[in-house]
N, C-alpha and C positions, 0 to 999 in steps of 0.2 A: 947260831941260836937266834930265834923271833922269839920277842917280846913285845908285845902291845899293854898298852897300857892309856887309864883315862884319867883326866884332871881336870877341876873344875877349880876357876879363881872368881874373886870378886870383882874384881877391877884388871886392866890392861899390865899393868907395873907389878901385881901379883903372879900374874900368868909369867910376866917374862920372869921376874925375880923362880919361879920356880924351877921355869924352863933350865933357867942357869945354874940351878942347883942340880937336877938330872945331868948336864953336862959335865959337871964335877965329880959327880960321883962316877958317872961315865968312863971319865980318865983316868979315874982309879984301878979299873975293874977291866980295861980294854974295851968297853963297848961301846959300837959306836951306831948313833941313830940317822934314820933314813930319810931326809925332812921331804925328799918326795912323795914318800909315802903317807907322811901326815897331814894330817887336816882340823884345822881350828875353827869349831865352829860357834857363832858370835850370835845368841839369842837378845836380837835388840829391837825392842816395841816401839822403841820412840824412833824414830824414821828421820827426824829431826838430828840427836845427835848423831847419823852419818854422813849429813851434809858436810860436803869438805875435809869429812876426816878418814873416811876408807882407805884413800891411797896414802894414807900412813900409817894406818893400824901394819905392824909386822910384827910375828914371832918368829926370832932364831933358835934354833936348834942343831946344835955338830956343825954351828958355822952358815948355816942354809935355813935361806926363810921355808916357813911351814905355809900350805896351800891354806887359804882363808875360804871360808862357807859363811854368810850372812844369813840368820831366817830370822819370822816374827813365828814364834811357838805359842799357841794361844789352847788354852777348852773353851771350849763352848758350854752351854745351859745344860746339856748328855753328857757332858765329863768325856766329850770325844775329844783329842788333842790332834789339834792342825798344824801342822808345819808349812810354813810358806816361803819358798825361798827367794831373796832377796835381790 
């Protein structure tokens, strides 16, 4: 069975904290997730705080880091939404 599923945290220690609670429920229920298949994607304006800290951002999932996406998501004056990847 495939399940996809989206989450959205506030902060890095939310995301994982949550992560860890799918894992849990996970071992309840025999399921188990594909972290190759995932992908956490990190809307961050300030460009600044990824200086130095990228190659630590990780979330696990089933034991395996999940693939990282970094963009800057902005509208414009037209309410068009740019995504720019990182």
């Amino acid at each position: 069975m495939l399940i996809d599923f989206t989450n959205g945290e506030p902060t890095m220690h939310d995301m994982q904290s949550m992560l860890n609670l799918c894992d849990e429920f996970a071992r309840g229920f025999g399921i188990v997730f594909n972290a190759s298949k995932s992908t956490c994607i990190i809307n961050c304006r300030r460009r600044s705080f990824l200086v130095g800290c990228v190659g630590d951002i990780r979330f696990i999932i089933g034991g395996n880091n999940i693939g990282l996406q970094i963009v800057d998501i902005s509208k414009d004056g037209n309410n068009r939404i740019d995504i720019n990847i990182l």
